[in-house]
N, C-alpha and C positions, 0 to 999 in steps of 0.2 A: 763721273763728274768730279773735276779737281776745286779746290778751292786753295791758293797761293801755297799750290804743291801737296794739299793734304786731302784724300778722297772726303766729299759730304756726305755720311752717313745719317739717316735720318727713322728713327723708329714711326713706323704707320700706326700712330695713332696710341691710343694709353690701353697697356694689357688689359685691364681691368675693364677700360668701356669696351674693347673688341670681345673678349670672353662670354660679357654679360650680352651684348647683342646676338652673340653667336647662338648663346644659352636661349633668349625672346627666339630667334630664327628656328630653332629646332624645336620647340616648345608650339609655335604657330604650324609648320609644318605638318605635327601629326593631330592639329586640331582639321587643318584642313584636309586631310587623310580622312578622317570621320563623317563629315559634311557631305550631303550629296543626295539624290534622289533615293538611294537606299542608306539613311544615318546605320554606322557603322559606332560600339563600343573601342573603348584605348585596346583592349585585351583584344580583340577582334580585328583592329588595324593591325597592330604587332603581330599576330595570326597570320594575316594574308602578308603580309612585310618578309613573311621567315617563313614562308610557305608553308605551315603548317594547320592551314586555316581550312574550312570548306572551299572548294574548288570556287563558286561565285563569287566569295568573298577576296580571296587570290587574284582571280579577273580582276575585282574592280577599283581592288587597292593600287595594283601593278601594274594594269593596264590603262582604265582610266585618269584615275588619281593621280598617281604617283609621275606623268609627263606634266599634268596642270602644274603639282608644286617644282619640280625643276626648272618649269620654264619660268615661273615666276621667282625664282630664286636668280636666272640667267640675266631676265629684265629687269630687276629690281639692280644686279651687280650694277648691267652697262649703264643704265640711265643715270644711278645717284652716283657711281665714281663720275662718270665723266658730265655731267652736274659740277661736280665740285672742281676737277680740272679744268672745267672751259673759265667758271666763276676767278680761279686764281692764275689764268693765263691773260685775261682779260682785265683783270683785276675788275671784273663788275660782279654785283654780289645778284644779278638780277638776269645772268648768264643761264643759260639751261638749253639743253636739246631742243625743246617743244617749242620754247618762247621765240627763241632765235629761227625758226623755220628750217631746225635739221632734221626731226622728226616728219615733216611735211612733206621736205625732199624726199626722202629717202620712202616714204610710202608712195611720192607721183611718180618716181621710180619703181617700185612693186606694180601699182595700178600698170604702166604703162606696157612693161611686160604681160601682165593678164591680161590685157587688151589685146594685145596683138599674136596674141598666145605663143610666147615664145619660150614662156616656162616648160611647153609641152615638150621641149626638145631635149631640156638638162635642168635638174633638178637645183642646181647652182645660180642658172642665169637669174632667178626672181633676187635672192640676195647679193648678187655680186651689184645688178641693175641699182638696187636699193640702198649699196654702199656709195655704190660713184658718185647718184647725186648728194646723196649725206656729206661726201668727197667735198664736190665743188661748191655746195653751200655752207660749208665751214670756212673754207678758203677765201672768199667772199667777205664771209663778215672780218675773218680774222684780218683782211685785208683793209679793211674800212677801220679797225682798230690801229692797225699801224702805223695808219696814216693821221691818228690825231683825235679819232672821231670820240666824239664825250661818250657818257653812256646811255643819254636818252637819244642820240643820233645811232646807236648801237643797236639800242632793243627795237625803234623805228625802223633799221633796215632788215630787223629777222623779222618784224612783223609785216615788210613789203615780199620778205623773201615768201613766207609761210601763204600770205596771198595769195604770190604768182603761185605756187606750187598748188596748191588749192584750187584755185581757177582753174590750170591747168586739170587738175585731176578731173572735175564737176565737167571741162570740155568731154575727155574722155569718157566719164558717164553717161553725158547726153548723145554722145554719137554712139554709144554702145547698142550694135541689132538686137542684142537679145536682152528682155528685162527681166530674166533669172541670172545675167551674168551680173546686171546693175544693182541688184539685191544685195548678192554677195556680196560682192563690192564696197557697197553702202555699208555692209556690218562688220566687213573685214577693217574698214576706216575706221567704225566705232574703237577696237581694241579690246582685244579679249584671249586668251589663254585657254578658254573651253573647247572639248572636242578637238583637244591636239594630241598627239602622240609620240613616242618615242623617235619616228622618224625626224619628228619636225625638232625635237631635243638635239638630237644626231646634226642635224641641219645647221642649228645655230651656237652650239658649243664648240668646237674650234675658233669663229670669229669674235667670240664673244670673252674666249680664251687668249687671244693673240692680242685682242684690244688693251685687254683690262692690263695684259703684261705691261703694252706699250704705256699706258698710263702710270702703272706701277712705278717703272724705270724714269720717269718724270717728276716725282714727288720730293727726290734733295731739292732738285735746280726749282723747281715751281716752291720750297719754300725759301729760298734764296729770292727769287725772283720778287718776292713781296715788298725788298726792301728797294726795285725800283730795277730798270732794264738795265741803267749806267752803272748800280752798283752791282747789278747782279754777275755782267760783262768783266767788269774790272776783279772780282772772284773768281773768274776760272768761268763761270757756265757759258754754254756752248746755248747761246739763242737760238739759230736758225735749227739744230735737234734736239731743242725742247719745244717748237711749236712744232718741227714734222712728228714727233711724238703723240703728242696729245691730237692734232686733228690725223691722225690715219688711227691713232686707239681710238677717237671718239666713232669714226665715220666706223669704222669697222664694227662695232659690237654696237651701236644704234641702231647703224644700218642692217644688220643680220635680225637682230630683234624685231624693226617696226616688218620686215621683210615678212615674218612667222606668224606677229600676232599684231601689228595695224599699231597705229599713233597709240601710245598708253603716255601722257600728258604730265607734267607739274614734280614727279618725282624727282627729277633733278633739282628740282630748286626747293621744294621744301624739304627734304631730307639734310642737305649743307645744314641750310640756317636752323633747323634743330638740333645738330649737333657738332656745329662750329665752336659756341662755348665748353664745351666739353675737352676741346684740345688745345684751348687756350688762342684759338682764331689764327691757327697756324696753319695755310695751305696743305703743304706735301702732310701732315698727320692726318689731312682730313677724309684724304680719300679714300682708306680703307672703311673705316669706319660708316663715309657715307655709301658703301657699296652693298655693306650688309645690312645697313638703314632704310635700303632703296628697296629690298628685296621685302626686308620685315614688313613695309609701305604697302606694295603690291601684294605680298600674301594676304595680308590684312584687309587690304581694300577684298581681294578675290573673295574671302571668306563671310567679309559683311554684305557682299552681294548675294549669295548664295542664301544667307540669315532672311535676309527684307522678303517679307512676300509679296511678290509681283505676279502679274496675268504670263510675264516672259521676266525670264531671267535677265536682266540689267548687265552690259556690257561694262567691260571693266575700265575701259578710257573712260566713259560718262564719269565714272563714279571715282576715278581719280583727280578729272577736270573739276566735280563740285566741291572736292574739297579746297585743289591746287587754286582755282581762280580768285576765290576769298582770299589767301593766303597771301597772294601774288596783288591783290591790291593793297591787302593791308600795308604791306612789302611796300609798295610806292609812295602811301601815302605818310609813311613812316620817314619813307627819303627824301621826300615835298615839305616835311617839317624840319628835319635836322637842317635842309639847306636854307630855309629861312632865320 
């Protein structure tokens, strides 16, 4: 990325907040290494981690455990970076996966393969299904953006998108012959990171890898971008791949994730706006920081579910949406006053 001959070099964000989130991220990790139907000591995790633990212990750190916090460290990246890339491609601060109905696609795509069991053929087809429509519902909004549309005609149309896709899915469930397939279904849309495995890590770590780069590669031109398309065009940045950037990294690691573990809700947009002031409300610095924000988010939601005693264990989309929905109105009604 040039700007009047000189490449835009741009640091992800302030050493000091990525270090110390890094420090929270590892610190949550082997709290949720401990948690579980058989609570495990620090010395005891560390034990099964280095294999030198009892054999059970080994199982359940490494086999159980140890897929749940990767994947929530995978989803926690794609949601809050590209959370904060849509937010500053869009220049709407009310921009997010879930909200905008990418997350919806992208699982009535998952759905639509189980349905027709096409998964059963290649292991690949539930998330590639699950990128394309992530794909063309980014495409969608981002198109309605270029063409003028405010930001409450913006979140209105991810909230028609999320609908359709939603309805759609509920068709699919009601025409499903078997009500153990509709079960699953129903809790695989809840959002949850339990009972997965290293296969399903395997699965969704390259896309979720290739995303985050593409985003990564986005953040000079998306913080140039801030000061406006015209002025951004007249510095050198290249528009038209800076938005194939950000919507093929967002579709791609959204979509791999809702693919694995179902809709997990609102982390893209509260994670930005907690730690926007932090970098001084500078796009491209934001999105490291909100990647390892996103993760801290969902290990944290993972681990306080596990805490609560419940008759059944609480899905992890629920208990991300009770917190993200408050958030998300306060959010409105915050920007319902500033415009008065």
């Amino acid at each position: 990325m040039q700007a009047n001959g000189n490449p835009i070099r741009l640091r992800l964000g302030s050493p000091a907040l990525n270090a110390s989130l890094m420090v929270l991220l590892l610190g949550l990790s082997l709290l949720s290494l401990r948690f579980g139907a058989a609570p495990l000591s620090l010395s005891e995790v560390v034990a099964g981690l280095v294999g030198s633990g009892p054999e059970p212990h080994q199982l359940i750190v490494q086999q159980i455990r140890l897929p749940r916090v990767l994947l929530a460290w995978l989803v926690g990246l794609a949601l809050g970076m590209s959370g904060a890339a849509l937010q500053g491609l869009l220049r709407n601060p009310l921009a997010e996966p879930g909200l905008l109905g990418i997350s919806s696609s992208a699982g009535l795509g998952a759905v639509l393969t189980l349905y027709f069991g096409l998964s059963a053929f290649n292991a690949w087809t539930l998330p590639a299904a699950a990128m394309l429509c992530a794909l063309l519902a980014t495409f969608f909004l981002y198109a309605l953006a270029r063409a003028g549309a405010s930001n409450l005609t913006l979140i209105l149309a991810g909230v028609a998108v999320s609908a359709l896709a939603s309805a759609l899915t509920s068709l699919a469930l009601n025409l499903a012959p078997n009500p153990a397939d509709v079960q699953d279904i129903v809790l695989w849309l809840l959002g949850s990171i339990s009972d997965r495995s290293f296969a399903d890590v395997r699965l969704v770590l390259p896309f979720v890898l290739l995303g985050v780069l593409l985003l990564l590669a986005a953040a000079p031109a998306l913080e140039v971008l801030a000061l406006g398309e015209a002025e951004a065009s007249s510095l050198g940045v290249n528009l038209p791949r800076l938005r194939v950037l950000i919507i093929l990294g967002t579709a791609l690691s959204v979509g791999a994730c809702v693919a694995v573990t179902g809709a997990i809700g609102f982390v893209g947009l509260v994670v930005p706006h907690m730690l926007r002031r932090f970098v001084h409300y500078r796009p491209g610095r934001l999105l490291l920081p909100s990647a390892l924000g996103g993760a801290i988010l969902v290990l944290a939601a993972d681990i306080s579910l596990r805490l609560i005693a419940t008759p059944k264990e609480l899905q992890l989309g629920v208990v991300t949406a009770l917190v993200g929905a408050p958030f998300f109105l306060a959010l409105v009604l915050r920007s319902r006053r500033d415009m008065l």
